[in-house]
PDB file of N, CA, C and O in Angstrom:
ATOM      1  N   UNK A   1       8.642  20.185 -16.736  1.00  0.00           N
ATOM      2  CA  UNK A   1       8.789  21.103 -15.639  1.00  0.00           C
ATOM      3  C   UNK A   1       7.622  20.916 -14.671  1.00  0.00           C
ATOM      4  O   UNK A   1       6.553  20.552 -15.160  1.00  0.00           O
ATOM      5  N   UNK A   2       7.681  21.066 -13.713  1.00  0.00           N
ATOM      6  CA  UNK A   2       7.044  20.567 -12.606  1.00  0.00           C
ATOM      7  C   UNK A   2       6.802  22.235 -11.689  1.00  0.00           C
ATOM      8  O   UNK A   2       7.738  22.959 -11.351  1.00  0.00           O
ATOM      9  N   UNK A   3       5.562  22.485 -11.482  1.00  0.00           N
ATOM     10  CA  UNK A   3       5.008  23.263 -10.577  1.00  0.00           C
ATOM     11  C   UNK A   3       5.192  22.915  -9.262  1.00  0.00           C
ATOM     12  O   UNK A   3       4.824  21.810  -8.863  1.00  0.00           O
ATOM     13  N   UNK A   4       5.983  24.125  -8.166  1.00  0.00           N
ATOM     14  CA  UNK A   4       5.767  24.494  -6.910  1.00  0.00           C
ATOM     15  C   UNK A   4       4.737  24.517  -6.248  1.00  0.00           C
ATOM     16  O   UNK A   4       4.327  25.642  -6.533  1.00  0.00           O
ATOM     17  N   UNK A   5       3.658  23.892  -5.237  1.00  0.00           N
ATOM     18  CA  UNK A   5       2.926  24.650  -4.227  1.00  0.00           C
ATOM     19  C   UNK A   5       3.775  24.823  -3.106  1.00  0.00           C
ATOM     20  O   UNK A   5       4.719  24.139  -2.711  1.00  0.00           O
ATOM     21  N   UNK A   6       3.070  26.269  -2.495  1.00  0.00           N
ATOM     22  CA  UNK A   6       3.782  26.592  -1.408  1.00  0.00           C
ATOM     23  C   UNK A   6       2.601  26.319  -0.489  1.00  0.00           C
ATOM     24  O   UNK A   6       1.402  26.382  -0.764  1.00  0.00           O
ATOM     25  N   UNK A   7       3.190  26.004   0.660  1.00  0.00           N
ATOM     26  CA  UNK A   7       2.179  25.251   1.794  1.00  0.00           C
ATOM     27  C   UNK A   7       1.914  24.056   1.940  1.00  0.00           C
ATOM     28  O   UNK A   7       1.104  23.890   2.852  1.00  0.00           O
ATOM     29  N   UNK A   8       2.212  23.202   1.481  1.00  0.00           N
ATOM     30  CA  UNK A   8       2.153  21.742   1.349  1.00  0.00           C
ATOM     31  C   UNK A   8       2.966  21.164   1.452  1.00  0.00           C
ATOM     32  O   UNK A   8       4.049  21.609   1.831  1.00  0.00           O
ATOM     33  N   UNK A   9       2.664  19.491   1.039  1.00  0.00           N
ATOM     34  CA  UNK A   9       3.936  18.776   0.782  1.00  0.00           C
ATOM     35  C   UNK A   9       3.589  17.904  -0.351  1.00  0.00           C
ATOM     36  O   UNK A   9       2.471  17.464  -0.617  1.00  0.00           O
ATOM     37  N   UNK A  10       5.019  17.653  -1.173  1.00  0.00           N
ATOM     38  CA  UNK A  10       4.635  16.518  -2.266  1.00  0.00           C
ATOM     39  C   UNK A  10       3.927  15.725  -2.094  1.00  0.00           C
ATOM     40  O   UNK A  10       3.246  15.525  -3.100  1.00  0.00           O
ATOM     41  N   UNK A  11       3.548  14.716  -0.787  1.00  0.00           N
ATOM     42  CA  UNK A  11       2.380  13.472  -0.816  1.00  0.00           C
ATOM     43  C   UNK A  11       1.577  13.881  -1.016  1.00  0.00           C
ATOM     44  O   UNK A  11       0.847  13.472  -1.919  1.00  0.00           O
ATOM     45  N   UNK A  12       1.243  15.135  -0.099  1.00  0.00           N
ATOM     46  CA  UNK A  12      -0.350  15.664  -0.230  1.00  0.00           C
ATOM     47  C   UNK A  12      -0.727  15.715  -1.767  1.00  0.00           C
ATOM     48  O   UNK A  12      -1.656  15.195  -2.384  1.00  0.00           O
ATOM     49  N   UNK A  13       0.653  16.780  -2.294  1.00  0.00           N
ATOM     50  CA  UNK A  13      -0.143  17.238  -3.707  1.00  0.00           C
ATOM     51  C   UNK A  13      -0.145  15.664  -4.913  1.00  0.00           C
ATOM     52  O   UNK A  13      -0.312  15.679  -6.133  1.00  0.00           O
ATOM     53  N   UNK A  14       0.071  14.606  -4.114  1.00  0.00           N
ATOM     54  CA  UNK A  14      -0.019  13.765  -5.436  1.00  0.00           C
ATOM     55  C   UNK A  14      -1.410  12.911  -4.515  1.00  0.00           C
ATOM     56  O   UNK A  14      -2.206  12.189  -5.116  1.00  0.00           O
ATOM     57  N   UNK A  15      -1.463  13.071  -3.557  1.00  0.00           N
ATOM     58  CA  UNK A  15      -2.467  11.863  -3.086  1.00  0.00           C
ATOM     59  C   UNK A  15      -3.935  12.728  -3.414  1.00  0.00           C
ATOM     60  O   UNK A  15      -5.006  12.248  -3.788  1.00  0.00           O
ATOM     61  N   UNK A  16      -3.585  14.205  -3.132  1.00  0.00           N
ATOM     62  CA  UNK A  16      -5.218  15.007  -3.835  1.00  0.00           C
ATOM     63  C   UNK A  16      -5.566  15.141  -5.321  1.00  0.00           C
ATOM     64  O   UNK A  16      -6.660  15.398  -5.824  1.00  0.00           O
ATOM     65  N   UNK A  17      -4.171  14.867  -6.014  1.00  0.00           N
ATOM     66  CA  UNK A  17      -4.372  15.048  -7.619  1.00  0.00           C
ATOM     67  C   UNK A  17      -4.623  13.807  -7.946  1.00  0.00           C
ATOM     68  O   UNK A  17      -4.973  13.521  -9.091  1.00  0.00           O
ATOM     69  N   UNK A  18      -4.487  12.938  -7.030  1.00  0.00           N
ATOM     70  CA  UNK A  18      -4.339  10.716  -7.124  1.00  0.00           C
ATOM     71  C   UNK A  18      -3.141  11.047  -8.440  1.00  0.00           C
ATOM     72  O   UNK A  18      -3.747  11.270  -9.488  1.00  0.00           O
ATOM     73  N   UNK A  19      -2.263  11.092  -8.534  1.00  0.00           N
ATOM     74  CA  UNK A  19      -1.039  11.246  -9.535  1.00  0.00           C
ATOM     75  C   UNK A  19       0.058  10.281  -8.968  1.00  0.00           C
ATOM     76  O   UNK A  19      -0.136  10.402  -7.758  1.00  0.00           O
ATOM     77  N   UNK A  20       0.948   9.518  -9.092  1.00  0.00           N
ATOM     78  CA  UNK A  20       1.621   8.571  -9.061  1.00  0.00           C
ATOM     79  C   UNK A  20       3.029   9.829  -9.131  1.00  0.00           C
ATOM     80  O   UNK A  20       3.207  10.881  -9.745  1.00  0.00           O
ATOM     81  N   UNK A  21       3.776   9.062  -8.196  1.00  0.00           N
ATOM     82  CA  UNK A  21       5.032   9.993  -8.077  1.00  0.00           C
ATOM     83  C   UNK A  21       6.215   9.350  -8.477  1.00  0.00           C
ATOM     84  O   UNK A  21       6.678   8.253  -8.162  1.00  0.00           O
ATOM     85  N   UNK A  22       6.678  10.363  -9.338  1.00  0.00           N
ATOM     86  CA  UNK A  22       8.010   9.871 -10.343  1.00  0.00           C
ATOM     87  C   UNK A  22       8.946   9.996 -10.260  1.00  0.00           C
ATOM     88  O   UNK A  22       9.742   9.725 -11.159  1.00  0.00           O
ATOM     89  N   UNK A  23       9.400  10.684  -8.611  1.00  0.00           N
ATOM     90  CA  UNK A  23      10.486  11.138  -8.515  1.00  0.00           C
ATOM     91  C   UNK A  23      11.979   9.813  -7.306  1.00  0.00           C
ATOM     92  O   UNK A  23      12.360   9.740  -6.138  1.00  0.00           O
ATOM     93  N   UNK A  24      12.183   9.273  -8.307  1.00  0.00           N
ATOM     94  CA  UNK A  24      12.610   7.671  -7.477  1.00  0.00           C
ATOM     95  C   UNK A  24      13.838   8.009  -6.859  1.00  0.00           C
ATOM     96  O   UNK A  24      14.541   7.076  -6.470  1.00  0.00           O
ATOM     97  N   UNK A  25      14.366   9.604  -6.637  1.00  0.00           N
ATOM     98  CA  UNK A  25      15.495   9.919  -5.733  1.00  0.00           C
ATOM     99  C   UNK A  25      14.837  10.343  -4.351  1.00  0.00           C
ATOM    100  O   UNK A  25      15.443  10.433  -3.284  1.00  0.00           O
ATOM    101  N   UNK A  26      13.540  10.576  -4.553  1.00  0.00           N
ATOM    102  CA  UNK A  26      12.589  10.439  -2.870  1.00  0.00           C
ATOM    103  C   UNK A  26      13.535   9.415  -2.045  1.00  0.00           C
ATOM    104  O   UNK A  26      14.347   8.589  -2.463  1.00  0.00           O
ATOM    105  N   UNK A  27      13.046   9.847  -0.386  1.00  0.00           N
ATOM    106  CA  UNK A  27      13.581   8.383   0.238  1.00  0.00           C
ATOM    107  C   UNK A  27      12.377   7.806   0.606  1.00  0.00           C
ATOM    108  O   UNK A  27      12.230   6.733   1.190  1.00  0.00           O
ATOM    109  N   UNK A  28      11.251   8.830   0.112  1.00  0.00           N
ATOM    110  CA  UNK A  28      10.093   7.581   0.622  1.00  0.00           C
ATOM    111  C   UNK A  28       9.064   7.109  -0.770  1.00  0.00           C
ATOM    112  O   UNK A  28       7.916   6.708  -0.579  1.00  0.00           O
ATOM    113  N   UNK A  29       9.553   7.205  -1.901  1.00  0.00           N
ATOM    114  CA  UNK A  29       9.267   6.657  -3.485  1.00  0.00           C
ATOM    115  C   UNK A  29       9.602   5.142  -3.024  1.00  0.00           C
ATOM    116  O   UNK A  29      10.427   4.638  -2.262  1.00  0.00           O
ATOM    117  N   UNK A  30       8.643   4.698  -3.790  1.00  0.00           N
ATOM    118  CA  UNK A  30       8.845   2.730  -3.513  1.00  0.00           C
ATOM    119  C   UNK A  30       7.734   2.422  -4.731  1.00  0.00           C
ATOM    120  O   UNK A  30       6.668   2.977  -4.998  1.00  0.00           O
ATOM    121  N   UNK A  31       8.148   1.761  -5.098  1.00  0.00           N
ATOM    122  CA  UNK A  31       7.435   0.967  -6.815  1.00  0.00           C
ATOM    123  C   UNK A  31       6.066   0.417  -6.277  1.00  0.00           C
ATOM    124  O   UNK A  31       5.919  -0.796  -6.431  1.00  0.00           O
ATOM    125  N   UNK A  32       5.111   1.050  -5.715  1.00  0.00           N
ATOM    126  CA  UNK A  32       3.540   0.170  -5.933  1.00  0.00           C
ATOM    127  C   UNK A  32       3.191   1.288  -6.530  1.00  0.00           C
ATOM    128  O   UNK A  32       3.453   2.306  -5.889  1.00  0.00           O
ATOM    129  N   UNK A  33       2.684   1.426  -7.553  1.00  0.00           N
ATOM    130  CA  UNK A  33       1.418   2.397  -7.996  1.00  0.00           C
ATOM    131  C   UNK A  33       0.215   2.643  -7.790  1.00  0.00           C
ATOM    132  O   UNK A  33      -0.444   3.583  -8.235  1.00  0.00           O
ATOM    133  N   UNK A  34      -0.289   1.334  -6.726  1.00  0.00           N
ATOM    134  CA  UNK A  34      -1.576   1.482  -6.048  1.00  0.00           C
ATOM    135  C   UNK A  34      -1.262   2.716  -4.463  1.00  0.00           C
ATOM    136  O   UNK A  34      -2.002   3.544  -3.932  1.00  0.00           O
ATOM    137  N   UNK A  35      -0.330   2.427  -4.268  1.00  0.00           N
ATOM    138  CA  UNK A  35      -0.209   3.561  -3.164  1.00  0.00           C
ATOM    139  C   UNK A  35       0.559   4.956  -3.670  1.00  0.00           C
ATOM    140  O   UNK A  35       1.133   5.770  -2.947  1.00  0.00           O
ATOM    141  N   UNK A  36       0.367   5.007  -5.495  1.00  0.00           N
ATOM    142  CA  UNK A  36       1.182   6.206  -5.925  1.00  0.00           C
ATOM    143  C   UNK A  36       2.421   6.738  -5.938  1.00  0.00           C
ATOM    144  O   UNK A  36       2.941   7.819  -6.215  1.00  0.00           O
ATOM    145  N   UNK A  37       2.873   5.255  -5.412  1.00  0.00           N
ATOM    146  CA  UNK A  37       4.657   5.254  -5.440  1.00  0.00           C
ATOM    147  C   UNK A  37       5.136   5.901  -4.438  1.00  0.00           C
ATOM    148  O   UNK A  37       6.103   6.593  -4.757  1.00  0.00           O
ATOM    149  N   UNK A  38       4.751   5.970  -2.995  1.00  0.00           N
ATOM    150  CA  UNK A  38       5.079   6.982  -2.061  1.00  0.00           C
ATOM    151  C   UNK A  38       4.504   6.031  -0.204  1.00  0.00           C
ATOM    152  O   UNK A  38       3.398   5.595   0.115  1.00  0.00           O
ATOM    153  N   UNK A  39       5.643   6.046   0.482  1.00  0.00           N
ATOM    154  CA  UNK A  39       5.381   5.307   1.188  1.00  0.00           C
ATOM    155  C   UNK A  39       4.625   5.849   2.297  1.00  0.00           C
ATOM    156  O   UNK A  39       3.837   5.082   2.849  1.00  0.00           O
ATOM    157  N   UNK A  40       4.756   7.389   2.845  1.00  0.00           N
ATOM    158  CA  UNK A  40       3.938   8.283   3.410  1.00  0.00           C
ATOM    159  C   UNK A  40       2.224   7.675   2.597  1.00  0.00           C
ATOM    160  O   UNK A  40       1.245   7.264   3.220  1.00  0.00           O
ATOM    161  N   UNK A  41       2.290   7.741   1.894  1.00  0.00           N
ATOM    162  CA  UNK A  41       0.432   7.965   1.226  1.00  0.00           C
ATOM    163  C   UNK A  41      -0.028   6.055   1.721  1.00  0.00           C
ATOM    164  O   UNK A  41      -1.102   5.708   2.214  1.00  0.00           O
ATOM    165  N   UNK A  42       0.990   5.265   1.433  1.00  0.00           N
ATOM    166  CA  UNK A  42       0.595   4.139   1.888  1.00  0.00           C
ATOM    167  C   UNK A  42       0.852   3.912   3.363  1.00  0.00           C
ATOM    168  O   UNK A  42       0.500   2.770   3.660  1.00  0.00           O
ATOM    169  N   UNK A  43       1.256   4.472   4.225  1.00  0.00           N
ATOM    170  CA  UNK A  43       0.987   4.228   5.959  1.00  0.00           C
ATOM    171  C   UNK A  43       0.213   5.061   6.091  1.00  0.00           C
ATOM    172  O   UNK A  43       0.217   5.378   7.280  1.00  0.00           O
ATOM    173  N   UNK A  44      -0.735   5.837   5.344  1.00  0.00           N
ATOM    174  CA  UNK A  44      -1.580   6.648   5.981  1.00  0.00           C
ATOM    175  C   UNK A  44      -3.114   6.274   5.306  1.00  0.00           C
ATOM    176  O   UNK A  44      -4.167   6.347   5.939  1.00  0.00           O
ATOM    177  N   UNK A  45      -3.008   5.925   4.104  1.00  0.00           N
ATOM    178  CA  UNK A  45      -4.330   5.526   3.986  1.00  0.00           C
ATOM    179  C   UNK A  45      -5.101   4.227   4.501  1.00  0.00           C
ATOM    180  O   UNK A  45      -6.326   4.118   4.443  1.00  0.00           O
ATOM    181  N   UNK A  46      -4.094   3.086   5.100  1.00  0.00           N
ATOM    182  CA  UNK A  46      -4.795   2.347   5.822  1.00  0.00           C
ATOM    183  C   UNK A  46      -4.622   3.081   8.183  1.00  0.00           C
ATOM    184  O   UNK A  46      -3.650   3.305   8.903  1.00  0.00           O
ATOM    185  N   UNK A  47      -5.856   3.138   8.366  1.00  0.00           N
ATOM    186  CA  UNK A  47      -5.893   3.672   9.896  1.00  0.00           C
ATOM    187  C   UNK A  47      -5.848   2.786  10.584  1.00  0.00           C
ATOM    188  O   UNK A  47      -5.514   3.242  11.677  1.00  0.00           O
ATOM    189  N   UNK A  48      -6.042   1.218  10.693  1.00  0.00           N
ATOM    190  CA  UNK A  48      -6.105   0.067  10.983  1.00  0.00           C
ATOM    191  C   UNK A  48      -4.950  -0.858  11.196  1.00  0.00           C
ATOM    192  O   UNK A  48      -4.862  -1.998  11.653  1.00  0.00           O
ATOM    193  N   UNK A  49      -3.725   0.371  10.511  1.00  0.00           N
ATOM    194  CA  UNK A  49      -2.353  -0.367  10.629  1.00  0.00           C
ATOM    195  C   UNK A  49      -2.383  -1.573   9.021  1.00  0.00           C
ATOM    196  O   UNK A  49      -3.335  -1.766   8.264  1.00  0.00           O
ATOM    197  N   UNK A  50      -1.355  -2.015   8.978  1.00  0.00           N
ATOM    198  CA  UNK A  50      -0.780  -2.564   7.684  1.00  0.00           C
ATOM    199  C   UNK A  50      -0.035  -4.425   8.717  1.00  0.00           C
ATOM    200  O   UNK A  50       0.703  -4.565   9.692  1.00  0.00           O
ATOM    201  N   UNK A  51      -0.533  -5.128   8.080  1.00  0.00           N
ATOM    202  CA  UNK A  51       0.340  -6.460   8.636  1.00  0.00           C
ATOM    203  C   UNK A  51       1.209  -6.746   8.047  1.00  0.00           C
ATOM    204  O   UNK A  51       1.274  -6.174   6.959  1.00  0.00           O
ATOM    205  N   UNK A  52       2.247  -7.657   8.347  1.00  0.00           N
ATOM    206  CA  UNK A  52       3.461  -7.669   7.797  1.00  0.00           C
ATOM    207  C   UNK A  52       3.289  -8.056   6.784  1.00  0.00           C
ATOM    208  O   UNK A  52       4.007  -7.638   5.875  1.00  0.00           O
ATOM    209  N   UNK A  53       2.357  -8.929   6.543  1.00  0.00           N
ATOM    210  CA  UNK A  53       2.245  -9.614   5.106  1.00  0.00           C
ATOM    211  C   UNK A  53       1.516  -8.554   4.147  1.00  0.00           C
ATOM    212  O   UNK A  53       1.445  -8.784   2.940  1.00  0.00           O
ATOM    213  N   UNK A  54       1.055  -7.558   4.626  1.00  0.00           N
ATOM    214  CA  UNK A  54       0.708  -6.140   3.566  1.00  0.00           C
ATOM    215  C   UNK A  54       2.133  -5.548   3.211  1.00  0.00           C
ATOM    216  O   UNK A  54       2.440  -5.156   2.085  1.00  0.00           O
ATOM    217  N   UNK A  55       2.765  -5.536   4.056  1.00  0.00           N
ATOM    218  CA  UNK A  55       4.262  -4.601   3.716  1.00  0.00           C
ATOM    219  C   UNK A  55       4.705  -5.089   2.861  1.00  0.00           C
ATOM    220  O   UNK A  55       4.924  -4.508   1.798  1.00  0.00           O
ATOM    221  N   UNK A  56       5.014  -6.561   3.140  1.00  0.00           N
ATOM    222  CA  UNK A  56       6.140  -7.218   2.568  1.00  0.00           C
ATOM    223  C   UNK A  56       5.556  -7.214   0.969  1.00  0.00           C
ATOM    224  O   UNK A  56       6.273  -7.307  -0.028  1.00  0.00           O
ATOM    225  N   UNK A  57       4.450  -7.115   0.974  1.00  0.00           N
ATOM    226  CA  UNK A  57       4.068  -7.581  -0.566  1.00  0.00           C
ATOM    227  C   UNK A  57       4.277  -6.056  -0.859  1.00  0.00           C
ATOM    228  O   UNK A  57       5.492  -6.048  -1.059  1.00  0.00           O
ATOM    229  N   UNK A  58       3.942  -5.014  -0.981  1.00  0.00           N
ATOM    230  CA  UNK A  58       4.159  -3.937  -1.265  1.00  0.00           C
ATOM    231  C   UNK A  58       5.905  -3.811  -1.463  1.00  0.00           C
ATOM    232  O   UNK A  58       6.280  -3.099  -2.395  1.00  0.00           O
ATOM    233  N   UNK A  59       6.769  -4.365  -0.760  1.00  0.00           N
ATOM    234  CA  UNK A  59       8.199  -4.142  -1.299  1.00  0.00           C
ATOM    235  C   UNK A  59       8.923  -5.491  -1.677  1.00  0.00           C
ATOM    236  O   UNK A  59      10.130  -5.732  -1.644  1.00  0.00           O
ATOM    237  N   UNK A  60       8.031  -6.188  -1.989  1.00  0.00           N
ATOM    238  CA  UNK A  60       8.491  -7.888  -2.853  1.00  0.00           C
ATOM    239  C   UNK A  60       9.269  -8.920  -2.152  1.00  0.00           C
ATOM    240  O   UNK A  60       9.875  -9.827  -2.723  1.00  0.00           O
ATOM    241  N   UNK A  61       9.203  -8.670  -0.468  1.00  0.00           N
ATOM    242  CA  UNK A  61       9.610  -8.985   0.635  1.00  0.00           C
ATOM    243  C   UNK A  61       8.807  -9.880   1.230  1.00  0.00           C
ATOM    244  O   UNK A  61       7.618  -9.806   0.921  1.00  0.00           O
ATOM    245  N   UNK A  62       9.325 -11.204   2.463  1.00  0.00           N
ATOM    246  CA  UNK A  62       8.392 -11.620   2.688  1.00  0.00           C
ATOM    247  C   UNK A  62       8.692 -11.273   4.099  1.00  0.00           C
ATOM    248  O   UNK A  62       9.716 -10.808   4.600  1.00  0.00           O
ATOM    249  N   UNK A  63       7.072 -11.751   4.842  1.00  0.00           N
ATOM    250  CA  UNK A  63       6.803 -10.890   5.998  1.00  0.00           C
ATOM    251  C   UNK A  63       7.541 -11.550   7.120  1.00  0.00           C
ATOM    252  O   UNK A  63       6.980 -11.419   8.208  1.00  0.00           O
ATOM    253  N   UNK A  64       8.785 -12.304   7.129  1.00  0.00           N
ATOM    254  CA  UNK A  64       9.301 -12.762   7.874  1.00  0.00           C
ATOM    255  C   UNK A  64      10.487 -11.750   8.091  1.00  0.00           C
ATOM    256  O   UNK A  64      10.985 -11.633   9.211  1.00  0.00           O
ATOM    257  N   UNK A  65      10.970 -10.966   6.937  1.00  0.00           N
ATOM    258  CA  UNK A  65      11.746 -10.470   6.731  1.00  0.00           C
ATOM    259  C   UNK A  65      11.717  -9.115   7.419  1.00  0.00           C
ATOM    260  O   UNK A  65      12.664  -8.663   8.063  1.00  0.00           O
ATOM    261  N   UNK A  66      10.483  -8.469   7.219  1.00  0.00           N
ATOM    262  CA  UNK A  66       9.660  -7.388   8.044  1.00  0.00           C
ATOM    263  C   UNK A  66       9.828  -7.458   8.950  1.00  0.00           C
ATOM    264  O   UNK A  66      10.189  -6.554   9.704  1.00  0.00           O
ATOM    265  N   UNK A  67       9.640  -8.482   9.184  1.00  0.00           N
ATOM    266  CA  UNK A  67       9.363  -8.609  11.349  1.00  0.00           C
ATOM    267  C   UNK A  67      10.633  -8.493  11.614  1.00  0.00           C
ATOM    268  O   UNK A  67      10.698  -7.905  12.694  1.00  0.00           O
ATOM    269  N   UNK A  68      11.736  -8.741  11.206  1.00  0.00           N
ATOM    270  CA  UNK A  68      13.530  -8.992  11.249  1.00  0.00           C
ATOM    271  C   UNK A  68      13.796  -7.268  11.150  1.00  0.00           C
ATOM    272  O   UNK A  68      14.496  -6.617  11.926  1.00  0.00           O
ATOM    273  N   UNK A  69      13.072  -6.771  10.036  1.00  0.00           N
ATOM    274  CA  UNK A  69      13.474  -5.167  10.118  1.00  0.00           C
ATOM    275  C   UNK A  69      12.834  -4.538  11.299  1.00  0.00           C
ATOM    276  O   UNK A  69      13.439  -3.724  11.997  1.00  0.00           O
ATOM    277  N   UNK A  70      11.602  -4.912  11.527  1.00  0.00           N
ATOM    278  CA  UNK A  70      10.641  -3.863  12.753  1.00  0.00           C
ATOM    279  C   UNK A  70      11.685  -4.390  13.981  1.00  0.00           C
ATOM    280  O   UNK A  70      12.149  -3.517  14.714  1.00  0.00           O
ATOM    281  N   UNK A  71      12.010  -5.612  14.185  1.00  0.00           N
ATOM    282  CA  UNK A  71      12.551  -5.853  15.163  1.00  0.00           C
ATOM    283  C   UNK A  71      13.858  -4.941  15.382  1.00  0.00           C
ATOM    284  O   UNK A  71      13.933  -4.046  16.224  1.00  0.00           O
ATOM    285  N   UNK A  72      14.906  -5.327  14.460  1.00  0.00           N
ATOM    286  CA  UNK A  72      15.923  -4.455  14.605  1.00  0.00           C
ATOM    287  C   UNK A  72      15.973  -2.756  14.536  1.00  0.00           C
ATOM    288  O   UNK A  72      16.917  -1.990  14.731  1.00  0.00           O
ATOM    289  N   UNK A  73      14.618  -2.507  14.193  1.00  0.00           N
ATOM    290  CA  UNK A  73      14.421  -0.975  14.030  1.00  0.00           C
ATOM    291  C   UNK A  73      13.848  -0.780  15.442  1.00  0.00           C
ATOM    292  O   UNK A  73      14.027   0.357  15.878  1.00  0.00           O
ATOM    293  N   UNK A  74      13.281  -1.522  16.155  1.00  0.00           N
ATOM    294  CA  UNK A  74      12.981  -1.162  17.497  1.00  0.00           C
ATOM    295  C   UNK A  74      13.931  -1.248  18.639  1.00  0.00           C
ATOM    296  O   UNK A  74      13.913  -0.545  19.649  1.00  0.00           O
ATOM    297  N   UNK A  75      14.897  -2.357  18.297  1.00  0.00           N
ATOM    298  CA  UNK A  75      16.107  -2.220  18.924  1.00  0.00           C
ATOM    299  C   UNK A  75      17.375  -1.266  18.899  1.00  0.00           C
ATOM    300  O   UNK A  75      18.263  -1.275  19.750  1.00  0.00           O
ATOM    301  N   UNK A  76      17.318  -0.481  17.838  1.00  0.00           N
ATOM    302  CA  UNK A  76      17.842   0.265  17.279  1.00  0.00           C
ATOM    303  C   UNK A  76      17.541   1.906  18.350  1.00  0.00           C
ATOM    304  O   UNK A  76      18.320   2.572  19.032  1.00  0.00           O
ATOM    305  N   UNK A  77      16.240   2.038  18.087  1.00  0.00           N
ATOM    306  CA  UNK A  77      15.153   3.440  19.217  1.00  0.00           C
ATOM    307  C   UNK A  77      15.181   2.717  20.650  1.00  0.00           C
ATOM    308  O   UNK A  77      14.764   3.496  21.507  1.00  0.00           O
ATOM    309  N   UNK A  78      15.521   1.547  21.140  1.00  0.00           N
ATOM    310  CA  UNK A  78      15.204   1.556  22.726  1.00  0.00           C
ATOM    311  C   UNK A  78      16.378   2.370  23.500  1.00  0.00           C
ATOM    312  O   UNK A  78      17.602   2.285  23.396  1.00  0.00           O
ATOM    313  N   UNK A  79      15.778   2.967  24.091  1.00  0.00           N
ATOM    314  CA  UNK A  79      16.984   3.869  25.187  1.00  0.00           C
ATOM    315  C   UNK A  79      17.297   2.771  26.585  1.00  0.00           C
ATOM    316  O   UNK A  79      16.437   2.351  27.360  1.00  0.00           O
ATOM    317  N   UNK A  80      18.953   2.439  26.626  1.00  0.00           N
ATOM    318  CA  UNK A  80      19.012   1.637  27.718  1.00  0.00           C
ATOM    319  C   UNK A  80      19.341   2.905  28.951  1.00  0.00           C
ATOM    320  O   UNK A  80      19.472   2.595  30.135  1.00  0.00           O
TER     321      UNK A  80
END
């Protein structure tokens, strides 16, 4: 059983407890355990931004593949 805080949010309460998050029906849970399994805690602890070749290794992807998603995800948000 798992405790409620009220006022927060799950990243917070696992990135202040450093606790690894187990809950893999998240949509932002992703298998590194160095970033605690949570993709919020890993775009935020680097401030410097992440290169493709950081991403891709974090989701077993290579960074060619990244650039193919950022691309189509930016084409996706442009307003014509």
């Amino acid at each position: 059983m798992t405790d409620t805080v009220i006022g927060t949010t799950c990243f917070a309460e696992h990135e202040k407890r450093n606790v690894g998050c187990e809950k893999r029906s998240c949509r932002q849970w992703m298998n590194s355990s160095c970033h605690l399994n949570c993709a919020v805690i890993a775009a935020n602890r680097n401030d410097e931004g992440m290169t493709l070749q950081q991403i891709g290794d974090i989701f077993g992807i290579t960074r060619m593949r990244i650039c193919q998603l950022e691309k189509a995800s930016l084409r996706k948000m442009s307003v014509e």
